[in-house]
N, C-alpha and C positions, 0 to 999 in steps of 0.2 A: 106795716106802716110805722114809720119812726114819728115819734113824737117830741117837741121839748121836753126836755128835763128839766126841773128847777133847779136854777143855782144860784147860792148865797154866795156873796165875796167877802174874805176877811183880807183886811188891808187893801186900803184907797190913795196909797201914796204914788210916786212919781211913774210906775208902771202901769198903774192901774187903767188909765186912759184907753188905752188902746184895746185893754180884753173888753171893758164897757162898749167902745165904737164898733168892735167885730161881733158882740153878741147881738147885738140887732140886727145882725145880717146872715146870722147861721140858722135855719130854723130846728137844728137839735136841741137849743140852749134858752132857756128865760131866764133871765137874772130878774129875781123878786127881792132879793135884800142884799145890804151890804151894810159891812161894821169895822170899823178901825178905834186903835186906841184913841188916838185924837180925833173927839165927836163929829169937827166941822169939818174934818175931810169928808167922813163920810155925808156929811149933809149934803157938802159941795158935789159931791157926786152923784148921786143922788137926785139933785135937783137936774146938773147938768145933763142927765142921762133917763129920766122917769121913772128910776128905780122905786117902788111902790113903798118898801119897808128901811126906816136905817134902825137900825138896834145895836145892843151891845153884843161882842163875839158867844158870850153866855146865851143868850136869846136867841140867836141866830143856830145855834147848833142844837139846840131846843126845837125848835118850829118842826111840826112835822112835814109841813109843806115840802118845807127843802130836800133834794136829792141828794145836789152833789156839793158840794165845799170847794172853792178855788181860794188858793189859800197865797195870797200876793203880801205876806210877812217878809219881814228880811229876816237872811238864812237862818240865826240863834233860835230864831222862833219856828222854822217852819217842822220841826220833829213836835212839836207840844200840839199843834193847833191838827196839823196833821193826826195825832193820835187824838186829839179829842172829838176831832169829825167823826173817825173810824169808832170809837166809841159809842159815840151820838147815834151809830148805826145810818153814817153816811158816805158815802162815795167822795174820793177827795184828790182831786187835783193840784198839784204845787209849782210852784215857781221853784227852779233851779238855784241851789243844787237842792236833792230832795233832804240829806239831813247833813249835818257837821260832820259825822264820820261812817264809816259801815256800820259800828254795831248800831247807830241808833237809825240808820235802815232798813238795816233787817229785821229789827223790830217791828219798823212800821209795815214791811210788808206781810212780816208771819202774823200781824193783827190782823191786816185788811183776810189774810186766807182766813183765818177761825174765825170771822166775821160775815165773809163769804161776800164782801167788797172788793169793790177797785180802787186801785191808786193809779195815778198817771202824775207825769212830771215834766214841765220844760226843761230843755227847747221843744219846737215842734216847728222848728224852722227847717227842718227837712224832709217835714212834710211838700214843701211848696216847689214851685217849678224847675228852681233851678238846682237845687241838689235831686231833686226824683230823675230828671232829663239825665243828669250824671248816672245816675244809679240806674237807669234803663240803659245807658251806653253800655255799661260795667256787664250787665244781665246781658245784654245782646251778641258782649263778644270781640267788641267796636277795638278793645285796647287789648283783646287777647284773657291772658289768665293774671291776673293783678300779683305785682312781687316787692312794691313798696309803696309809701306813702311819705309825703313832709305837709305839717300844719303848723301856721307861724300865725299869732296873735302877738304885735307888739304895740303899744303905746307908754306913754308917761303918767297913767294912771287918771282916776277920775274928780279928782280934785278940783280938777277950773272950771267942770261945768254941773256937777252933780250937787242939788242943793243938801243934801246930807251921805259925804262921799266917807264918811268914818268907817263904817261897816267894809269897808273895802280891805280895811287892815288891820281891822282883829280875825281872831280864828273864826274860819269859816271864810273867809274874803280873801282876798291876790287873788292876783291875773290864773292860774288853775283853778280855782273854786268858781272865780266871779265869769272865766269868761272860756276855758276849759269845756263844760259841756254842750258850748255850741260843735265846738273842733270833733271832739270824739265822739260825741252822737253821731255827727253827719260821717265820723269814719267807720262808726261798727256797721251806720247803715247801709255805707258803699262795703264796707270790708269785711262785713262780719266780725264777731267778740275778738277781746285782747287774751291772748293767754300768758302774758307775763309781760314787766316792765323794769328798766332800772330808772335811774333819774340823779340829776344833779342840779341842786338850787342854791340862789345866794339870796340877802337880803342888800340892797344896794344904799338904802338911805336910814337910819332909825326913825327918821322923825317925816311925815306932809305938814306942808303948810297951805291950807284951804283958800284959794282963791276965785270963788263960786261966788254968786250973789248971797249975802242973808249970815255968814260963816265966815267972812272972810276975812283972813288975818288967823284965823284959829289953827294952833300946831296941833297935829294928831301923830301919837303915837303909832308906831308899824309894829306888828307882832306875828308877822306872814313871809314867808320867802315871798320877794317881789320881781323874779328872775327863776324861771321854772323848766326847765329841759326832761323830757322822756322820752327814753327809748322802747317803744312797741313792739311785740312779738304778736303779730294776730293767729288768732286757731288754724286757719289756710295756710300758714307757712310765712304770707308774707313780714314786712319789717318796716315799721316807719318810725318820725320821731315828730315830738310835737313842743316847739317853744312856746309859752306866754310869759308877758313881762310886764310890769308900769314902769320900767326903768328906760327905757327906749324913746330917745326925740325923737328918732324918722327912720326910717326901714323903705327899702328896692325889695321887697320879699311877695311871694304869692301867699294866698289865704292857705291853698289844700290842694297840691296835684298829687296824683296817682299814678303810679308807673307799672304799666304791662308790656306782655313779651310782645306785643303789636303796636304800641303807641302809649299815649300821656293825654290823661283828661285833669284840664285847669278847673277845677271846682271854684264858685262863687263863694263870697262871703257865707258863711252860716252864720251869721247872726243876722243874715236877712233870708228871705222867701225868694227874690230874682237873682237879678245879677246875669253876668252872660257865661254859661259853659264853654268850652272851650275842648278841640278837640286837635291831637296832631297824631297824624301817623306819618309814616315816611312814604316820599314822594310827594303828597298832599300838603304839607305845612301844619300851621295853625289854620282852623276852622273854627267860628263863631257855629253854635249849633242853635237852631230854633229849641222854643221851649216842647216838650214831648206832653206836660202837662199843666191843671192850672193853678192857681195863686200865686201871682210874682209878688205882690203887693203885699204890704205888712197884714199877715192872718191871722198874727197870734190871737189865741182863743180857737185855733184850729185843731189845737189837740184837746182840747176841753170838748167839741164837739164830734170828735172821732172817739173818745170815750164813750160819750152819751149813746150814740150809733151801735160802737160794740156790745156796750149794754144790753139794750134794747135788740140785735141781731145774736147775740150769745157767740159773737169772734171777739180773736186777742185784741185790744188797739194799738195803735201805734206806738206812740208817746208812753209808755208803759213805765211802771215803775221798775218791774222788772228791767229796765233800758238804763233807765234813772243809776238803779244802784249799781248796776254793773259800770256805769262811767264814774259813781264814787268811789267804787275801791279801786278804780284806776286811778283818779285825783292820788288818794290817800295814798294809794301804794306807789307811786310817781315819790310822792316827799317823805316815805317811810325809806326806799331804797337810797335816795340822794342820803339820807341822818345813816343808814346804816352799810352803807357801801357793797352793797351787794343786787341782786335782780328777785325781786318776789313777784310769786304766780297770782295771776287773779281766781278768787274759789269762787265768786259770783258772777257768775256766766249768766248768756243770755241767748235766748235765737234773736237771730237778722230780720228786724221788723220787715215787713211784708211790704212791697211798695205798693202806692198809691193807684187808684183805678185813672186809665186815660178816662178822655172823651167826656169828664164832668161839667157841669156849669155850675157857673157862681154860687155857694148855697149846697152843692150835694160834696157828699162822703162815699155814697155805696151807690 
């Protein structure tokens, strides 16, 4: 019988929303507290949400109550909060990316093992309908034996609508770090691990100029390639590549197709849960495919509750850290090959998370 877990959130800013509206509706997960540097978010949220305790990040990792740690910091911060959960002798879930680089990664995961914890990491937007529908296409056969891939992430960056869009372009931020691990999640989990990568990146602006509510008018400095191109080598042989950019007005581009020796599956957005698959073989055309499973709808907090479940069942979960770090030393190694001109192998590997169970309703995991 699976039970909620408890779980504390640290940081209650502009993400936050959505893990609070989905934990009332997963029964693996009770959120009892939450704590942000700035008091009156957490209060706001808090109230808005019937969160029982707000306290400081110190308290909160204190409480024995608490299970597990969902750790919704922006990126600088999520290696520190991350290991003091694990510390705390608690289980800790992160917002994406899991640290600024590999080593301080693999740190956090060779703690969470001599701790005999878990770490899990967003996305977990391929958990949901519309990349698992792909990935049961893939598993069935539908497109044959997979032999490449293209993933295109372009926009002009987050500056017009994000009320605190800074963090975008110092280290740890651009279109790879910020929006990168939706793409290659959803491609190790159709594709299996990367075994090597090259890359070529530019920086197209030095300076954003903020024009968001609250900021606006305010220059920020770029300290991130903002124009990010890798070339993928997956462990099956196949070969794809993956653009993100904030330098981009407008793009004709698909999110993420797949190319096998039998046909082509149009992947949906990964940074959402729906979206419509897409499927062509020859003879047939393009075909819309119904969903093969459920959550179209924004879930996140879906892999917070698929950890709880593993937990509690003694299986890998999904959203894994192990997942996590193997798409950051793809990030890193993507802009360590572009600075040094040449193709480096990825040494943190992973297996191909396990896809999701049909025939669920609202609410279940297993």
């Amino acid at each position: 019988m699976i039970r909620p877990m408890k779980v504390g959130i640290v940081g209650c800013g502009n993400i936050s929303g959505i893990y609070f509206t989905n934990g009332s509706k997963l029964p693996m997960v009770d959120i009892v507290a939450c704590a942000d540097l700035i008091t009156e978010k957490a209060k706001a949220r808090a109230a808005e949400f019937n969160v029982p305790l707000v306290c400081s990040t110190e308290e909160l990792l204190a409480n024995p109550e608490i299970e597990i740690v969902l750790n919704l910091t922006v990126p600088k911060q999520h290696f520190a909060v991350n290991r003091a959960a694990l510390l705390a002798g608690k289980h800790v879930y992160c917002e994406k990316p899991l640290a600024l680089n590999r080593q301080d990664g693999e740190a956090t995961l060779a703690l969470a093992t001599e701790k005999g914890l878990r770490v899990g990491c967003a996305p977990d937007t391929f958990l949901g309908a519309g990349i698992q529908t792909c990935r049961k296409l893939i598993d069935d056969g539908w497109i044959g034996r997979p032999i490449g891939a293209n993933a295109f992430m372009t926009c002009h960056g987050h500056e017009s609508w994000h009320p605190d869009p800074e963090f975008y372009y110092e280290q740890g931020g651009g279109p790879m770090f910020d929006m990168g691990p939706y793409y290659l999640t959803a491609l190790v989990n159709l594709m299996g691990p990367v075994a090597k990568v090259a890359g070529a990146n530019r920086m197209s602006f030095p300076t954003r100029t903020i024009t968001s509510a609250g900021k606006y008018g305010k220059v920020v400095d770029v300290d991130v390639p903002t124009h990010v191109n890798g070339l993928l080598e997956f462990e099956n042989g196949a070969v794809g590549t993956i653009t993100t950019s904030f330098d981009v007005w407008a793009a004709n581009l698909p999110w993420i197709e797949i190319y096998g020796t039998e046909g082509t599956i149009s992947v949906p957005d990964p940074n959402g849960f729906g979206g419509e698959p897409k499927l062509f073989r020859p003879g047939s055309g393009w075909q819309v495919i119904p969903y093969s499973h459920i959550y179209s709808d924004n879930w996140r907090m879906l892999g917070v509750a698929d950890m709880s479940a593993g937990i509690q069942l003694e299986r890998p979960h999904r959203a894994s850290g192990a997942l996590a770090l193997h798409v950051l030393d793809i990030m890193q190694s993507i802009h360590e090959a572009s600075d040094q001109g040449k193709s480096i192998a990825i040494t943190n590997t992973v297996k191909q998370p396990d896809p999701m169970k049909m025939g669920l309703i609202t609410g279940q995991i297993d």
